[in-house]
SETORKOL-577239 format. One record per residue: x, y, z of N, C-alpha, C in turn. Coordinates in steps of 0.2 Angstrom, whole numbers, plus 5000, padded with zeros to 4 digits. Example, Ala and Ser with C-alpha at 12.3 -4.5 7.8 and 13.67 -1.06 7.14 Angstrom:
<zatis>
506649725039506249785039506649845039/506449895035506849955036506450005039/
</zatis>
This chain:
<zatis>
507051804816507351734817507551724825/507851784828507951764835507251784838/506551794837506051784841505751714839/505751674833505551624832506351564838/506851584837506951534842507051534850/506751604852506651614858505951564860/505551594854504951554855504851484854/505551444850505751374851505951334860/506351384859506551374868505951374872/505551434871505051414878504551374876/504251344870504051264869504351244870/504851214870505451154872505151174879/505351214883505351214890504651174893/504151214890503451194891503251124891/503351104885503351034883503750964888/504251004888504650964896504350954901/504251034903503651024911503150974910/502850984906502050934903502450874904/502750844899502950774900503450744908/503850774909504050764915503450774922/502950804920502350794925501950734924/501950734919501450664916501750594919/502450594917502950544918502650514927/503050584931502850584938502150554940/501850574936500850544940500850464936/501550444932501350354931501750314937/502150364941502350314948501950344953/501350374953500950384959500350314961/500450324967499850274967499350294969/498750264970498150274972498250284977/497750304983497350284990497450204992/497250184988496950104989497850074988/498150094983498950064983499250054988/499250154989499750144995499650115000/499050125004498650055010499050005009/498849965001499349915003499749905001/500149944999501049944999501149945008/500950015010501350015017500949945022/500449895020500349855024500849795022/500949805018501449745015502049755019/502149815019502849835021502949815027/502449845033502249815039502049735043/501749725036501749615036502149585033/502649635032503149565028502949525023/502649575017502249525013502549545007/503449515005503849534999503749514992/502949464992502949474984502549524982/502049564987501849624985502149684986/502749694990503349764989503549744983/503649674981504149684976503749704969/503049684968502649714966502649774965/502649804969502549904969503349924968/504049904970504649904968504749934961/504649844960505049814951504449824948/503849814947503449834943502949894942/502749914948502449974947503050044948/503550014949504250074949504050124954/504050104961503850184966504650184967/504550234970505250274972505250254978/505750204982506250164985506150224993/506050274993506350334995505850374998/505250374992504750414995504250395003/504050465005503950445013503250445014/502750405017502250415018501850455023/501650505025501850525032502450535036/503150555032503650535035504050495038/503550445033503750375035504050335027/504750325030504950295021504850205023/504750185019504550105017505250065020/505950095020506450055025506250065033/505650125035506050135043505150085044/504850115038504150065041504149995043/504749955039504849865040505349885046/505549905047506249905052505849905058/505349955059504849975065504449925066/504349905062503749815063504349755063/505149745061505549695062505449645056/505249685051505349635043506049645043/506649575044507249585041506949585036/506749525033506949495025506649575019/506049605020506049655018506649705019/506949725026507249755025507849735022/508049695022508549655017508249665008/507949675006507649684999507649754999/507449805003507349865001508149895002/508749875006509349895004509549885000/509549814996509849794992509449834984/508849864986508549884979508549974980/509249984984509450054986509050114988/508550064995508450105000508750165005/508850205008509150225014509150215020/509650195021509450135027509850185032/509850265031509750305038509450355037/508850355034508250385033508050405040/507950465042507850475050506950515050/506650495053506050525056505850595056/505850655054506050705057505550735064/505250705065504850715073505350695078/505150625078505650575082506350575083/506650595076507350575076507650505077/507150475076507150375074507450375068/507850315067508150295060507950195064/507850175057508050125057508450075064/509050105065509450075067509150085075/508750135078508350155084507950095086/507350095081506850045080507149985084/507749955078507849905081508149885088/508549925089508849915095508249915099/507949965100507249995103506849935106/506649895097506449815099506749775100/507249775104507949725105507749675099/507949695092508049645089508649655085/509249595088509949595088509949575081/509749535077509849525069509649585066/509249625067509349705062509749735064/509949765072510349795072510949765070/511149735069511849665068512049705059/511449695055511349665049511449735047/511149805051511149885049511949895051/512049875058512849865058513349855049/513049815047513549785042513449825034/512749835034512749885028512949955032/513149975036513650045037513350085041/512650065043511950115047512450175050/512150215053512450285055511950255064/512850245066512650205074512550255079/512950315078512950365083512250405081/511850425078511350475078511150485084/511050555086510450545092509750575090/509450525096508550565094508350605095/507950635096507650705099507650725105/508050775106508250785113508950785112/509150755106509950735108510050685112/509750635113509650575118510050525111/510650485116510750415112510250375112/510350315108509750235110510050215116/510750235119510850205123510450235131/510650285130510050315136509550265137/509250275132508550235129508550195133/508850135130508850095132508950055139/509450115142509850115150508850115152/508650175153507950195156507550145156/507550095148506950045149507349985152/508049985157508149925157508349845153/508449875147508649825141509349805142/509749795146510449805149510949745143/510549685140510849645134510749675128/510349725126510449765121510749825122/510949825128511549895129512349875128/512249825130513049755130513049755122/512649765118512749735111512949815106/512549855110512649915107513249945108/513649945115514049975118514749925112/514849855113515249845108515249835101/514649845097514749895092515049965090/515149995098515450065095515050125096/514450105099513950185099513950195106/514050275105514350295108513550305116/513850325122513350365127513150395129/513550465125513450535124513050565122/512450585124512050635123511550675130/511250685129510750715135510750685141/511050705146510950665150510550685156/509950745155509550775160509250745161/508950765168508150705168507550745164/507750785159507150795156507650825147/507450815142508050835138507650855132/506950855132506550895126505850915131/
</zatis>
C-alpha cells in the first residue's frame, strides 16, 4: 500500500511537470512573433502589443535580449505603449543589466520630459545609478542637456554618484 502511493506521488509529480511544460510552450512565441511584437513595441503599434498582451497572453515581463517590452518603448519614446504596458502590470524599473538603464534613464537621456514626468508619477525608482555608479544627472551634465538637468534636479534625483573622469 505505501509503495503504490509513493508510486501515486511520483505520477502526480511527473504528470505536473509534463502539463506545466506544455502550458509554458502555449505563451511561447515563434521567431517571426517575436520580431514583431518587439517591432511593434519600438513603433508604437498598440493594436499589435495588445494583440500579443491580451490575446496571445505573453508574459508582460519577459526580456528579449535583456530587453523587457517597458524598457524597449520607453528607449524608442512610445508614451502611449508605455502607458498600456504599466497599466497591464509591467515593471516600470526593470533595469538593463549591462547598462544599468531603466526606463526612467532612457528618458531623461532623450530629453523626453512627458515620460519622465508620467514614470515620475507611477513611482519610477529616480535615484538608480547606471554603470559605473554614474547618476543620469552626470549624464546629462557631460552631454550638456542643462533643461533636463533643471527638470531632474526638481524632481528629487539626487547627483551623487561617480564623479571621476573615468568611472567604469
Amino acid at each position: 500500500m505505501k509503495d503504490s502511493l509513493n508510486m501515486n506521488k511520483s505520477l502526480t509529480a511527473i504528470l505536473t511537470f509534463i502539463l506545466l511544460t506544455f502550458s509554458m510552450q502555449l505563451f511561447a512565441l515563434t521567431d517571426a512573433e517575436e520580431i514583431e511584437f518587439s517591432a511593434a513595441l519600438n513603433e508604437g503599434k498598440l493594436p499589435i502589443i495588445k494583440k500579443y498582451i491580451e490575446v496571445k497572453k505573453v508574459d508582460i515581463n519577459h526580456t528579449y535580449f535583456a530587453w523587457s517590452p517597458f524598457l524597449m518603448a520607453a528607449a524608442k519614446g512610445q508614451l502611449p505603449v508605455i502607458k498600456y504596458l504599466a497599466d497591464h502590470g509591467a515593471n516600470i524599473n526593470y533595469t538593463h543589466p549591462v547598462t544599468k538603464m531603466n526606463a526612467f534613464h532612457h528618458a531623461a537621456f532623450d530629453g523626453r520630459a512627458d515620460i519622465v514626468n508620467y514614470l515620475v508619477s507611477k513611482g519610477a525608482e529616480i535615484n538608480q545609478k547606471m554603470k559605473g555608479g554614474i547618476s543620469i544627472v552626470r549624464v546629462l551634465q557631460d552631454k550638456g542637456d542643462t533643461k533636463m538637468v533643471e527638470l531632474l534636479l526638481s524632481l528629487g534625483v539626487a547627483e551623487e554618484g561617480c564623479i571621476d573622469e573615468k568611472c567604469f
